[in-house]
Biopython code that builds the backbone (N, CA, C, O; Angstrom):
import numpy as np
from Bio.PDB.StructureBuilder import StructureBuilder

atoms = [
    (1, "UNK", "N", (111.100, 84.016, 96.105)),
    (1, "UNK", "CA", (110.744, 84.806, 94.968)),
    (1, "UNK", "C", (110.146, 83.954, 93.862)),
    (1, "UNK", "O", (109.412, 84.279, 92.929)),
    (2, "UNK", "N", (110.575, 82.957, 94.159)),
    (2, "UNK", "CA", (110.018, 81.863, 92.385)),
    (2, "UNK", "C", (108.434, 81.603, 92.577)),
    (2, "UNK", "O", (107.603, 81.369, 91.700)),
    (3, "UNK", "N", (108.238, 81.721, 94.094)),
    (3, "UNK", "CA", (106.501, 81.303, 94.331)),
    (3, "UNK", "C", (105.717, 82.675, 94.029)),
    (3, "UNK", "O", (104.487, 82.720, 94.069)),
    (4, "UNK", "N", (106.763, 84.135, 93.631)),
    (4, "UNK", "CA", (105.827, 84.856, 93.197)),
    (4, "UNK", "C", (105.688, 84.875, 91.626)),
    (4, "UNK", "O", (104.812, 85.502, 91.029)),
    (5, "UNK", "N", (106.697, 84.084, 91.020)),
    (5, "UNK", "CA", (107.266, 84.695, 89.649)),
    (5, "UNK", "C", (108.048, 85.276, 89.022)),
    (5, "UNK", "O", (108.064, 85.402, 87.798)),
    (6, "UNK", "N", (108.923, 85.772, 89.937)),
    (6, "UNK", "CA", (109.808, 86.926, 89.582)),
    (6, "UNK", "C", (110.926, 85.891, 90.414)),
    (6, "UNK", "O", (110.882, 85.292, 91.488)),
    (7, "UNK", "N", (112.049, 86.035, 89.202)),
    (7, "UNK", "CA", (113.213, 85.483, 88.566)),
    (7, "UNK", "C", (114.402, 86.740, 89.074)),
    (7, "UNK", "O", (114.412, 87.842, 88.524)),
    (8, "UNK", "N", (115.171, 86.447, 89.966)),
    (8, "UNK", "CA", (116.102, 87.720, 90.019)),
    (8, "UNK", "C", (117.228, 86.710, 90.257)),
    (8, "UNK", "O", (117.214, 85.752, 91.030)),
    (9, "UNK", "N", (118.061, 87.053, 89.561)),
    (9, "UNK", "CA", (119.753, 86.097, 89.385)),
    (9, "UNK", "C", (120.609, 87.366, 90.174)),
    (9, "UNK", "O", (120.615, 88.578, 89.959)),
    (10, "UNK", "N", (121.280, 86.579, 91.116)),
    (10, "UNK", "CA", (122.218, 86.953, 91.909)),
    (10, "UNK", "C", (123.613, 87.921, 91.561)),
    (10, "UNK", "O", (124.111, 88.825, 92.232)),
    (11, "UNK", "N", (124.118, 87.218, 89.941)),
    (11, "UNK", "CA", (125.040, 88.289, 89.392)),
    (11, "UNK", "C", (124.488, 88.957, 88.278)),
    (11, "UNK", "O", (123.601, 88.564, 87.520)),
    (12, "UNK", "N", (125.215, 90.172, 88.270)),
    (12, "UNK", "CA", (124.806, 90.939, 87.196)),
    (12, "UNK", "C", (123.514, 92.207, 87.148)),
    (12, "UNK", "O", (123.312, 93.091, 86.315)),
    (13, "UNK", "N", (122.717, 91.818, 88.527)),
    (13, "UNK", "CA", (121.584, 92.764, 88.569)),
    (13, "UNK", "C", (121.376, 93.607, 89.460)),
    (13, "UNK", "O", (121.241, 93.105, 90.576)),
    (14, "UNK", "N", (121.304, 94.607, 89.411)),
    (14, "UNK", "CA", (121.353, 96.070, 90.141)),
    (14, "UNK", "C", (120.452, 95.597, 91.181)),
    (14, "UNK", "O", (119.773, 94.573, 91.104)),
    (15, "UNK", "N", (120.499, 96.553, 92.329)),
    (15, "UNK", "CA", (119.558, 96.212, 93.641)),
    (15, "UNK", "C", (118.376, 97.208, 93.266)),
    (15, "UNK", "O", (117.272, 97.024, 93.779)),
    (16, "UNK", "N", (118.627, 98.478, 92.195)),
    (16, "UNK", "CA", (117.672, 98.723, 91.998)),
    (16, "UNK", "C", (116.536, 97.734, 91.013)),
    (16, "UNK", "O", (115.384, 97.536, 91.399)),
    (17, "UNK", "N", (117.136, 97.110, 89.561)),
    (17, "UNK", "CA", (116.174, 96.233, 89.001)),
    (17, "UNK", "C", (115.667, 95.000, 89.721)),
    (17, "UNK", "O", (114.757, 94.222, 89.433)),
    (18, "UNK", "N", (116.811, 95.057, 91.097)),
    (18, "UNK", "CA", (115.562, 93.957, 91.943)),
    (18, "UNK", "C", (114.654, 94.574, 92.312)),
    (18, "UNK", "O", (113.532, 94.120, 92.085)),
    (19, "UNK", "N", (114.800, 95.862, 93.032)),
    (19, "UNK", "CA", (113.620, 96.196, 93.940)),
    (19, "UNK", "C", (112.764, 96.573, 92.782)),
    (19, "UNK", "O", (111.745, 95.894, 92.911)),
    (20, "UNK", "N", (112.680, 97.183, 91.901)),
    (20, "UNK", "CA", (111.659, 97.462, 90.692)),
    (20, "UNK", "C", (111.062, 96.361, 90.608)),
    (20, "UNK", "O", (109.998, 96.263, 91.218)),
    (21, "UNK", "N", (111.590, 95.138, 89.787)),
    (21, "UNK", "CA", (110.895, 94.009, 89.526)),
    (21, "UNK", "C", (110.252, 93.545, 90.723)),
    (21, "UNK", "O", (109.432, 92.657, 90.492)),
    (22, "UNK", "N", (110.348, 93.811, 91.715)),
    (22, "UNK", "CA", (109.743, 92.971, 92.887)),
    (22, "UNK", "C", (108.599, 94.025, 93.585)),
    (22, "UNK", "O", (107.603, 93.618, 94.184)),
    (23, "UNK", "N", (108.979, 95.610, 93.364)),
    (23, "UNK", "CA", (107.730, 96.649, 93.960)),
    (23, "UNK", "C", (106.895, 96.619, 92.245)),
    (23, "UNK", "O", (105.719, 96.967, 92.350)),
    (24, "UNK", "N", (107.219, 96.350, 91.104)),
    (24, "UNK", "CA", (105.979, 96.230, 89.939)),
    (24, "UNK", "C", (105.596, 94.762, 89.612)),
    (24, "UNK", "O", (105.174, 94.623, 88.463)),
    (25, "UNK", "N", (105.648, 93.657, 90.354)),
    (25, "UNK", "CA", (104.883, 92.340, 90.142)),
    (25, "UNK", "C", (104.009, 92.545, 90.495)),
    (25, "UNK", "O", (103.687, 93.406, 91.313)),
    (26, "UNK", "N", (103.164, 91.511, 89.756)),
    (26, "UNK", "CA", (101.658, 91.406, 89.787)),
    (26, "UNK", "C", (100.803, 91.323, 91.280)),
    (26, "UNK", "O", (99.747, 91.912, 91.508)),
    (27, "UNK", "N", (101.379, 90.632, 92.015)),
    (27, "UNK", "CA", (101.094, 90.622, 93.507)),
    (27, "UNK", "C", (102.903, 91.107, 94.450)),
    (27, "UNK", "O", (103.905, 90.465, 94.766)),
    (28, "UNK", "N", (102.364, 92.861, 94.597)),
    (28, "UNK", "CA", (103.628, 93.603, 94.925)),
    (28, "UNK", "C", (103.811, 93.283, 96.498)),
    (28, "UNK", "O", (102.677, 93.212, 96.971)),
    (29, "UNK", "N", (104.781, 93.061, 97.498)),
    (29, "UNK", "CA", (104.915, 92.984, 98.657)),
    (29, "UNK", "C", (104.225, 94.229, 99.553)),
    (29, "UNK", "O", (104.244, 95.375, 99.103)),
    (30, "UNK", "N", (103.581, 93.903, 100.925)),
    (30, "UNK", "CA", (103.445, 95.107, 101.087)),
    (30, "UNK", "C", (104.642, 95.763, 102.378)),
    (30, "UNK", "O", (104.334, 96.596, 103.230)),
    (31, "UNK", "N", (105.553, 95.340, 102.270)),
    (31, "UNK", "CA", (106.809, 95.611, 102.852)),
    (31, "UNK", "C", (108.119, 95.216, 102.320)),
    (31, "UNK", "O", (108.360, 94.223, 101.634)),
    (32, "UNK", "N", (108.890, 96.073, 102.701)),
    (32, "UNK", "CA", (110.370, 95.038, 102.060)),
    (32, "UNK", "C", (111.405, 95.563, 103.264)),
    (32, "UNK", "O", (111.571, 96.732, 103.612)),
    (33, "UNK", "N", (112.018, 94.434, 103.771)),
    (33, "UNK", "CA", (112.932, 94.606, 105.103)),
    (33, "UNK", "C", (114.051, 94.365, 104.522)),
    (33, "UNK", "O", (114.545, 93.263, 104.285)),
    (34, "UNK", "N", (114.574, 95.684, 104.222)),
    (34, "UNK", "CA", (116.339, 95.773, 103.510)),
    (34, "UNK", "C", (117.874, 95.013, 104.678)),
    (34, "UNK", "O", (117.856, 95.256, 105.884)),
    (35, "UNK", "N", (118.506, 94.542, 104.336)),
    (35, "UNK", "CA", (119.766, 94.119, 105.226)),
    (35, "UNK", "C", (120.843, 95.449, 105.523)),
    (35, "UNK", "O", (121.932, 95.270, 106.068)),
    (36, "UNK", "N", (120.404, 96.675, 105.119)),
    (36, "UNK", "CA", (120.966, 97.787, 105.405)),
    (36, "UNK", "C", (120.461, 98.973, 104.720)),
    (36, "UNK", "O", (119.816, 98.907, 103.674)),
    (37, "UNK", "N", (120.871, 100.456, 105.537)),
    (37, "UNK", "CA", (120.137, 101.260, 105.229)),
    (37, "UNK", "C", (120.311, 101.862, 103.824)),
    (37, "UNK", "O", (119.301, 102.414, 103.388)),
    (38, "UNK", "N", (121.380, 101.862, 103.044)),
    (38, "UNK", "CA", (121.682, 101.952, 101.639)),
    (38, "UNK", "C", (120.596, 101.203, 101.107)),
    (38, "UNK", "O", (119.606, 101.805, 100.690)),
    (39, "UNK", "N", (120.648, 100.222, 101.078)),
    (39, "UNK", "CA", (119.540, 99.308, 100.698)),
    (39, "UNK", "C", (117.896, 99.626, 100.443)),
    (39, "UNK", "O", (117.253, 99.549, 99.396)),
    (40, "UNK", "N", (117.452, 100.029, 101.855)),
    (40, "UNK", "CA", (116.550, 100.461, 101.779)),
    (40, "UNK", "C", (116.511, 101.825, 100.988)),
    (40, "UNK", "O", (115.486, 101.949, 100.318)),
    (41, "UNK", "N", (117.418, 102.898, 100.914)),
    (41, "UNK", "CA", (117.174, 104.197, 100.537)),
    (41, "UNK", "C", (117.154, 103.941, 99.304)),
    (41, "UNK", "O", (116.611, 104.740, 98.542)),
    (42, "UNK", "N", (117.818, 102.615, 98.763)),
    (42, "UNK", "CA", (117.783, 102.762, 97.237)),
    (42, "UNK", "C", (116.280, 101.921, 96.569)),
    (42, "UNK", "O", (115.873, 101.847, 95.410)),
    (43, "UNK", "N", (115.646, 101.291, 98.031)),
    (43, "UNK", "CA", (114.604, 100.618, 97.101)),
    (43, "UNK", "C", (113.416, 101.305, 97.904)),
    (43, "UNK", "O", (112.356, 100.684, 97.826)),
    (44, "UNK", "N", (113.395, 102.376, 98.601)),
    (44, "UNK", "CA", (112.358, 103.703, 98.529)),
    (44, "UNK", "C", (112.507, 104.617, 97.333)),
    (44, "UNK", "O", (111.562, 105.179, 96.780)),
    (45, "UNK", "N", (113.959, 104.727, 96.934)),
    (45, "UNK", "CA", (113.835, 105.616, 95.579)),
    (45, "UNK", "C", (112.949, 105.084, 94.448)),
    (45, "UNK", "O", (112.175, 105.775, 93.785)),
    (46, "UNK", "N", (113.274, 103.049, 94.235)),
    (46, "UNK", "CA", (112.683, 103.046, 93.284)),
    (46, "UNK", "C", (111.355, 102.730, 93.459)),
    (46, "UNK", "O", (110.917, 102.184, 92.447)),
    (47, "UNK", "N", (110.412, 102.870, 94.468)),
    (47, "UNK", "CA", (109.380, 102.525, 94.938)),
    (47, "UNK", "C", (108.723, 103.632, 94.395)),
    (47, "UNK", "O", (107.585, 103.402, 93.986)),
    (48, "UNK", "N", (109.238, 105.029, 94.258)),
    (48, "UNK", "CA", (108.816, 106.399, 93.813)),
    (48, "UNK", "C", (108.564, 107.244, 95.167)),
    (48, "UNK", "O", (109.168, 107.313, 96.238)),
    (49, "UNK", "N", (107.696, 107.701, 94.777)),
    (49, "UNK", "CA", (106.949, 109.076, 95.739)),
    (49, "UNK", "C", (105.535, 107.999, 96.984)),
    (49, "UNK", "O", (104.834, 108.563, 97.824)),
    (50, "UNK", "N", (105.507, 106.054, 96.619)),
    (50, "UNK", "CA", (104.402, 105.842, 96.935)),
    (50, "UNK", "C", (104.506, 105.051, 98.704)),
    (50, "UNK", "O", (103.646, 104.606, 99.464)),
    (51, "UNK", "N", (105.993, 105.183, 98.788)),
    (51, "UNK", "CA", (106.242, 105.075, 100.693)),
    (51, "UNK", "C", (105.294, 105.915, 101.492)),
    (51, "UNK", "O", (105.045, 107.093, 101.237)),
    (52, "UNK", "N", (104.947, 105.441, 102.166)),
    (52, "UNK", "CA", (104.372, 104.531, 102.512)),
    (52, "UNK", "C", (103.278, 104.252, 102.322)),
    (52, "UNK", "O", (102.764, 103.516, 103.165)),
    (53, "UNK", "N", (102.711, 104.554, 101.534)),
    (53, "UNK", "CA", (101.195, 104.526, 101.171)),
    (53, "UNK", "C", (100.986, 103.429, 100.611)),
    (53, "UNK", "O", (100.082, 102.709, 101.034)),
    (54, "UNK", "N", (101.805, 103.029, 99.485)),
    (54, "UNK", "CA", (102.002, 101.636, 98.442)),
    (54, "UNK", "C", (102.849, 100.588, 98.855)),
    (54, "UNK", "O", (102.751, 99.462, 98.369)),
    (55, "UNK", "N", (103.801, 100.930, 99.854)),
    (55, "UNK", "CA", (104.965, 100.110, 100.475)),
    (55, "UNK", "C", (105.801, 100.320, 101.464)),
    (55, "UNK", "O", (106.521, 101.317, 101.442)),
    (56, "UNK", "N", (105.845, 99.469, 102.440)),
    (56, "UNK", "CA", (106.619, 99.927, 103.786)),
    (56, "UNK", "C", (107.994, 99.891, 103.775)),
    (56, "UNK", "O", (107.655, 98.708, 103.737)),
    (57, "UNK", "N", (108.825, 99.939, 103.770)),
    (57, "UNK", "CA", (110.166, 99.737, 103.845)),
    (57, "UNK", "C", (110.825, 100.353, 105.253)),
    (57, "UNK", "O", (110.717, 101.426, 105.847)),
    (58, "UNK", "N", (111.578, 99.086, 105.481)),
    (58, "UNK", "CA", (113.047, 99.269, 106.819)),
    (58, "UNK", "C", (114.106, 99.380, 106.106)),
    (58, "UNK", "O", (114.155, 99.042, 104.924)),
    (59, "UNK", "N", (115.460, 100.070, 107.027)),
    (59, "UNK", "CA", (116.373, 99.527, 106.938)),
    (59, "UNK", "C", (116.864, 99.251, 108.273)),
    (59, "UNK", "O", (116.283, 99.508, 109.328)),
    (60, "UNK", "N", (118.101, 98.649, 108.103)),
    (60, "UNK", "CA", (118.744, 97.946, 109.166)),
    (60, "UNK", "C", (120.569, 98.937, 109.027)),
    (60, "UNK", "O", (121.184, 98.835, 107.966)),
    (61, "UNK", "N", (121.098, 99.684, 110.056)),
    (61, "UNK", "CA", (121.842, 100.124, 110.330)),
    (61, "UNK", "C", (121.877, 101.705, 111.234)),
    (61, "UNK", "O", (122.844, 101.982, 111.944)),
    (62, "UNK", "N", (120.851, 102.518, 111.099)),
    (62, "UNK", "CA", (121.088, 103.883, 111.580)),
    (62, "UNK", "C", (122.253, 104.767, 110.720)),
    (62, "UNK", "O", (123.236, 105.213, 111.313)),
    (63, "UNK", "N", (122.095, 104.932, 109.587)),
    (63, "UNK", "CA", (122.960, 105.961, 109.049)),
    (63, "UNK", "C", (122.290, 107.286, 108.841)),
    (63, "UNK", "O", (121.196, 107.418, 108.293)),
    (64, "UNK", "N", (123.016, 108.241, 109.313)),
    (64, "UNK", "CA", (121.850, 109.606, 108.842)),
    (64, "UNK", "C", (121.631, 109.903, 107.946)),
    (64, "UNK", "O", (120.720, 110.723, 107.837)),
    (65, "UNK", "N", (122.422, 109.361, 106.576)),
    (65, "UNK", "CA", (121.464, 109.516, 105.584)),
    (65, "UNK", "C", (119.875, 109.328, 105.043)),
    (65, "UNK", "O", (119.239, 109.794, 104.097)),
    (66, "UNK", "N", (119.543, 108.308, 106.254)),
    (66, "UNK", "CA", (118.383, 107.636, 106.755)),
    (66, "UNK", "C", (117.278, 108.706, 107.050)),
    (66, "UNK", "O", (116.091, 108.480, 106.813)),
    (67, "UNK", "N", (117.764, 109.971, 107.620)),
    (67, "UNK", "CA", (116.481, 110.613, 108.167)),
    (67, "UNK", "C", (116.827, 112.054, 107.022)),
    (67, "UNK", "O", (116.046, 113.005, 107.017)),
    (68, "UNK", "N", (117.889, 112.040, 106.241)),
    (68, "UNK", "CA", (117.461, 112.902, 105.653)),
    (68, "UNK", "C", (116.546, 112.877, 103.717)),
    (68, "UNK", "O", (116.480, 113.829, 102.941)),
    (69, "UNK", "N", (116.075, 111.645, 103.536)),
    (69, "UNK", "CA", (115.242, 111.959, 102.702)),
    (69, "UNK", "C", (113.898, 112.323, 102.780)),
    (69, "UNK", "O", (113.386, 112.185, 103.891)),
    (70, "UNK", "N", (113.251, 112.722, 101.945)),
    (70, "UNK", "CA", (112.044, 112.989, 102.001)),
    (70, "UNK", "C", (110.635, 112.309, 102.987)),
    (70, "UNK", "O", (109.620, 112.798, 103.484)),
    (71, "UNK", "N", (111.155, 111.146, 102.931)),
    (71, "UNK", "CA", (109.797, 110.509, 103.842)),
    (71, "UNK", "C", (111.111, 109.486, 104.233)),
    (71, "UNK", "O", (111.691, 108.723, 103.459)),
    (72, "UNK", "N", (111.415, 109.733, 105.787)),
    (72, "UNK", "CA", (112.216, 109.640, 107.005)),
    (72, "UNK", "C", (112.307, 108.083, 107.197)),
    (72, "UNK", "O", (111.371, 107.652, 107.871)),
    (73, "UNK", "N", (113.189, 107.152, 106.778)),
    (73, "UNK", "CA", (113.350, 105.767, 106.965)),
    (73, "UNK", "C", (113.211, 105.424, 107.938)),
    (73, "UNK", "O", (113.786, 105.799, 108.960)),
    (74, "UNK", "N", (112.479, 104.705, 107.820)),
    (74, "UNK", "CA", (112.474, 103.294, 109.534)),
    (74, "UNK", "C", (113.337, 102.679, 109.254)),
    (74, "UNK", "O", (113.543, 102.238, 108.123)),
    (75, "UNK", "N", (114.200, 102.478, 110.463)),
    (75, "UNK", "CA", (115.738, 101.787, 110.696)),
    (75, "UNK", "C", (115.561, 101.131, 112.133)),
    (75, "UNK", "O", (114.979, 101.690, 113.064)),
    (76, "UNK", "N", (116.075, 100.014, 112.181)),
    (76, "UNK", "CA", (116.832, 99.238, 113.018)),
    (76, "UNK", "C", (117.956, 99.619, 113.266)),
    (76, "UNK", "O", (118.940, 99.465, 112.542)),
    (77, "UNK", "N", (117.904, 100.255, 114.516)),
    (77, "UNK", "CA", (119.727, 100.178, 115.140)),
    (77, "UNK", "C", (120.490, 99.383, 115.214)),
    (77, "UNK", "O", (120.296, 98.497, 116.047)),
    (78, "UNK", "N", (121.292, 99.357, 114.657)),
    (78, "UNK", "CA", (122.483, 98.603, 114.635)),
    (78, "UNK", "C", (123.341, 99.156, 115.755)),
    (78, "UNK", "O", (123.753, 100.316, 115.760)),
    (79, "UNK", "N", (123.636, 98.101, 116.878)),
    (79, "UNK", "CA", (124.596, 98.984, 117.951)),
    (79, "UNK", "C", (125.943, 98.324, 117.707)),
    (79, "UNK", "O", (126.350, 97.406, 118.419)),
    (80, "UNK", "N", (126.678, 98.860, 116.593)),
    (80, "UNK", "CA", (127.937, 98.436, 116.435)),
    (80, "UNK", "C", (128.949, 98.730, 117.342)),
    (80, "UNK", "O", (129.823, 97.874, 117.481)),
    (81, "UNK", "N", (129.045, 100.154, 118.240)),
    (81, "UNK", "CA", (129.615, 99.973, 119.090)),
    (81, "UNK", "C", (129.618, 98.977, 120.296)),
    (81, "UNK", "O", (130.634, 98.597, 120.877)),
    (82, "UNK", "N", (128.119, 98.545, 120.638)),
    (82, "UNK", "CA", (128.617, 97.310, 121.476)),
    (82, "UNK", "C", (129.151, 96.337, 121.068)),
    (82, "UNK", "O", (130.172, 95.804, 121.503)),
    (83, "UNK", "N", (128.180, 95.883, 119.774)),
    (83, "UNK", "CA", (129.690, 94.902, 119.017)),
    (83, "UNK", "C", (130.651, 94.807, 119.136)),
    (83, "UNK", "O", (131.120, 93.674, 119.251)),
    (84, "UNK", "N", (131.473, 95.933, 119.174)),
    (84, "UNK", "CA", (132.806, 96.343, 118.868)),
    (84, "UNK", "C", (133.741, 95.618, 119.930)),
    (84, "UNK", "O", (134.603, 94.740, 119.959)),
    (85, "UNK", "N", (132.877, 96.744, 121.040)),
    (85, "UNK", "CA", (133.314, 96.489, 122.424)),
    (85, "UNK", "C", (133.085, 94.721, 123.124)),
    (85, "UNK", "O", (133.729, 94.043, 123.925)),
    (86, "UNK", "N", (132.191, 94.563, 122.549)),
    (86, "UNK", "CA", (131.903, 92.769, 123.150)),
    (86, "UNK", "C", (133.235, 92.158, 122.396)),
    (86, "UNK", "O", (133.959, 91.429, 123.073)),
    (87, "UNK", "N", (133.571, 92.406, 121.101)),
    (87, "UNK", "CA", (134.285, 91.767, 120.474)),
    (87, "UNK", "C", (135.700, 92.075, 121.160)),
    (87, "UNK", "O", (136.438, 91.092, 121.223)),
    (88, "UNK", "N", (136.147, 93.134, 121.623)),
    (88, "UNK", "CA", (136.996, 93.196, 122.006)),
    (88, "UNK", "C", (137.201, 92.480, 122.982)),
    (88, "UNK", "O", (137.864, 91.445, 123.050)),
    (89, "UNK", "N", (136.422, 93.220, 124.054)),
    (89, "UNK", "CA", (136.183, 91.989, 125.513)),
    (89, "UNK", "C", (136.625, 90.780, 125.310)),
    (89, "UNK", "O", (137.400, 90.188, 126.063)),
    (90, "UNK", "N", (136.105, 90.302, 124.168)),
    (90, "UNK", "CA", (136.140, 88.261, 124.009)),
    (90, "UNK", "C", (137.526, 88.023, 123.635)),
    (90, "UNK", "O", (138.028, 86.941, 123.938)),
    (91, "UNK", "N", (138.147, 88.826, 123.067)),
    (91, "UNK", "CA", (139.688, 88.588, 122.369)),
    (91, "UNK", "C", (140.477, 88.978, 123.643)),
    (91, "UNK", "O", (141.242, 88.046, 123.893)),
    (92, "UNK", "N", (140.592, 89.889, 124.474)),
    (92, "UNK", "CA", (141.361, 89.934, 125.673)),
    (92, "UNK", "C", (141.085, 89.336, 126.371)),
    (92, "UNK", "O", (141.709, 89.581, 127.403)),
    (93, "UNK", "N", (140.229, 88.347, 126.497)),
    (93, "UNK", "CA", (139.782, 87.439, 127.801)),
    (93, "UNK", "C", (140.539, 85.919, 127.151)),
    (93, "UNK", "O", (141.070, 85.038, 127.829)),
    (94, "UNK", "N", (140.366, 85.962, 125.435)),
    (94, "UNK", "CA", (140.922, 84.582, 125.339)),
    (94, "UNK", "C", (142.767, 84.696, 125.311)),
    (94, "UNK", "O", (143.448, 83.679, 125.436)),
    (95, "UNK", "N", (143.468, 86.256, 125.106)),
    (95, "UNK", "CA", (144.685, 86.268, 124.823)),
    (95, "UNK", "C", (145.126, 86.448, 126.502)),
    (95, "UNK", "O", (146.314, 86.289, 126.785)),
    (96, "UNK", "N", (144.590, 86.628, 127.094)),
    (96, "UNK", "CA", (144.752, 86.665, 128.583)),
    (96, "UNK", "C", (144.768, 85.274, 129.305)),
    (96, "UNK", "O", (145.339, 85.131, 130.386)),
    (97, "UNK", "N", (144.040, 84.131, 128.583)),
    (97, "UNK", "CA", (143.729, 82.741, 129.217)),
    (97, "UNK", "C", (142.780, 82.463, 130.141)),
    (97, "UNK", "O", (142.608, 81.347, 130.632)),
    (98, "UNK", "N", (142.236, 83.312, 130.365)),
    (98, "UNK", "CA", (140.691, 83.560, 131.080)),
    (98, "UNK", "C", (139.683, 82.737, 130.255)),
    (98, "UNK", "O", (138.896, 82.037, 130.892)),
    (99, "UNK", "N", (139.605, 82.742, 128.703)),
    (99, "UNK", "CA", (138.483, 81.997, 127.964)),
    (99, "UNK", "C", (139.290, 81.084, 127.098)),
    (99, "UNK", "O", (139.838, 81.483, 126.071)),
    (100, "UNK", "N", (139.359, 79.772, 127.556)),
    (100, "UNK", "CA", (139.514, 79.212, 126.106)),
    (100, "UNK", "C", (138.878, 77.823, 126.159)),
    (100, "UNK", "O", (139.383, 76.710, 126.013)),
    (101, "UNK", "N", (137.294, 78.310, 126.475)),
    (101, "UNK", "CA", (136.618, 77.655, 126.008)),
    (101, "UNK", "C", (136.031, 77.118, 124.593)),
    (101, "UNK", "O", (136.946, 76.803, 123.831)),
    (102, "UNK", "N", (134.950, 76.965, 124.142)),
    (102, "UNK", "CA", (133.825, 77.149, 122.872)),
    (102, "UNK", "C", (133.836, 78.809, 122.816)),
    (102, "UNK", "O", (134.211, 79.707, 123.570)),
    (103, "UNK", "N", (133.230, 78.721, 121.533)),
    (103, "UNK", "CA", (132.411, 80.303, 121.020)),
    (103, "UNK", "C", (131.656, 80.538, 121.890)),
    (103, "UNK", "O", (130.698, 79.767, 121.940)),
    (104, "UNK", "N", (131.704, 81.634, 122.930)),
    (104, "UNK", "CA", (130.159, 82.261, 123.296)),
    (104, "UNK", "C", (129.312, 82.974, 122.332)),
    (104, "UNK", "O", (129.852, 83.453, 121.335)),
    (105, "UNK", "N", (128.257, 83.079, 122.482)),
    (105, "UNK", "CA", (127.608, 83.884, 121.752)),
    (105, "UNK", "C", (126.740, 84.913, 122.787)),
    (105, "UNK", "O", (126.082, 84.621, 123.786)),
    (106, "UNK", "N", (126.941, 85.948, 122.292)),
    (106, "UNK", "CA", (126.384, 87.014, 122.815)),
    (106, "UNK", "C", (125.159, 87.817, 122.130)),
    (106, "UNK", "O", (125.051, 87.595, 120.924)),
    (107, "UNK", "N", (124.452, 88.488, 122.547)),
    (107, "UNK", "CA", (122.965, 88.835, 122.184)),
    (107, "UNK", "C", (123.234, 90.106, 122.493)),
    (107, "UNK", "O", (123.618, 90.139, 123.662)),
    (108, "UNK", "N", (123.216, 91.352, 121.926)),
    (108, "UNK", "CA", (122.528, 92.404, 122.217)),
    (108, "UNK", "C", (121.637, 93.021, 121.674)),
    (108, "UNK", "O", (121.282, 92.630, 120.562)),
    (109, "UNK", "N", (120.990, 94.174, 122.274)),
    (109, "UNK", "CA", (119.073, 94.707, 121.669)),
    (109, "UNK", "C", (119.253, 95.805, 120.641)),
    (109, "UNK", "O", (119.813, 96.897, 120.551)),
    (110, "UNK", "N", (118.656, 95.152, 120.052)),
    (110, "UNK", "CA", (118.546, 96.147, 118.626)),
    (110, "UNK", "C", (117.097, 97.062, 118.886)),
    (110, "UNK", "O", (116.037, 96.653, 119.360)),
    (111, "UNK", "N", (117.379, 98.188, 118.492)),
    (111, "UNK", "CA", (116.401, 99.345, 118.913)),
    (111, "UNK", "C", (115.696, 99.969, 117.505)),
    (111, "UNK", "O", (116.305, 100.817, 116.853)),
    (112, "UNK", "N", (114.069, 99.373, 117.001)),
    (112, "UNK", "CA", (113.673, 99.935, 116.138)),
    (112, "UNK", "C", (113.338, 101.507, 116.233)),
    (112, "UNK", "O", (112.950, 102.104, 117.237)),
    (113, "UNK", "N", (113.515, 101.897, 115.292)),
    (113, "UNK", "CA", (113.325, 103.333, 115.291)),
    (113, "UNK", "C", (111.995, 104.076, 114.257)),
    (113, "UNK", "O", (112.255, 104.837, 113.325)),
    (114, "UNK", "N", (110.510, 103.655, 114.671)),
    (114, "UNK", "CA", (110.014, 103.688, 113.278)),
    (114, "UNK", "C", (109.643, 105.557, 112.726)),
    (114, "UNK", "O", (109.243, 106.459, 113.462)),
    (115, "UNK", "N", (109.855, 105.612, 111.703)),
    (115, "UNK", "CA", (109.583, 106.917, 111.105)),
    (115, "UNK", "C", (108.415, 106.944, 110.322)),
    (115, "UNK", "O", (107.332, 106.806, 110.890)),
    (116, "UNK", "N", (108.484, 107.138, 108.819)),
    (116, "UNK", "CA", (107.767, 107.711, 108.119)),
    (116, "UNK", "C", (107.643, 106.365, 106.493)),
    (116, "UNK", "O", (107.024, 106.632, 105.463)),
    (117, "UNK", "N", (108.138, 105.502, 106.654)),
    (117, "UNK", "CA", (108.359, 104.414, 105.754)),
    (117, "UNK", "C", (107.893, 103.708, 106.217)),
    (117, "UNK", "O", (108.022, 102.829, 105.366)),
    (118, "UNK", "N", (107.224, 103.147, 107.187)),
    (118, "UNK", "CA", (106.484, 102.149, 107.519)),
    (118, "UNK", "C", (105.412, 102.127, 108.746)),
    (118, "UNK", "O", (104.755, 101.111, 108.974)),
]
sb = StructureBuilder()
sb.init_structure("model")
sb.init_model(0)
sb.init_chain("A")
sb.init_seg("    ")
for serial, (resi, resn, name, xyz) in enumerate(atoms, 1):
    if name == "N":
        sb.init_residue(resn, " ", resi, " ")
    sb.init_atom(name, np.array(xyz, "f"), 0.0, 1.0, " ", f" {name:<3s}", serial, name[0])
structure = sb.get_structure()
């Protein structure tokens, strides 16, 4: 953000006066990839009426609040249930003595979903 100009401090500032200050700088992004779908719904609100025409926006989770505003969020699935379930898997395999190796790390596919925001 400092290589555009725009100064946003970590405490104290709304996610909306970030996304404002960052969709009205002088050279505006022409996307913004939110870390969740709250996120995004709140920085399409302050983007106005100009999604997607003026700015693309994702979010990242699948909440249905997602498809019910006005111009239909693009979201990244979040498959928390496999999460869930991998996570479980890994804890009964190490309380069982089957794993007690290192951390595995596991990968699963995240499923874009694009709509009407980008």
């Amino acid at each position: 953000m400092s290589d555009s100009g725009i100064a946003i401090a970590s405490n104290g500032i709304s996610g909306r006066t970030g996304a404002t200050a960052v969709l009205n700088a002088a050279e505006p992004p022409d996307a913004v990839v939110c870390a969740n779908d709250l996120t995004a719904l709140g920085t399409a609100r302050a983007a106005g009426l100009r999604v997607p025409d003026r700015v693309a926006i994702t979010g990242y989770d699948g909440i249905e609040a997602a498809s019910l505003v006005s111009t239909a969020l693009t979201i990244v699935l979040n498959p928390a249930r496999e999460m869930g379930r991998s996570a479980v898997q890994l804890l009964l395999d190490r309380l069982e003595g089957g794993d007690s190796g290192p951390a595995r790390e596991i990968v699963l596919a995240h499923r874009p979903v694009p709509c009407e925001s980008a």
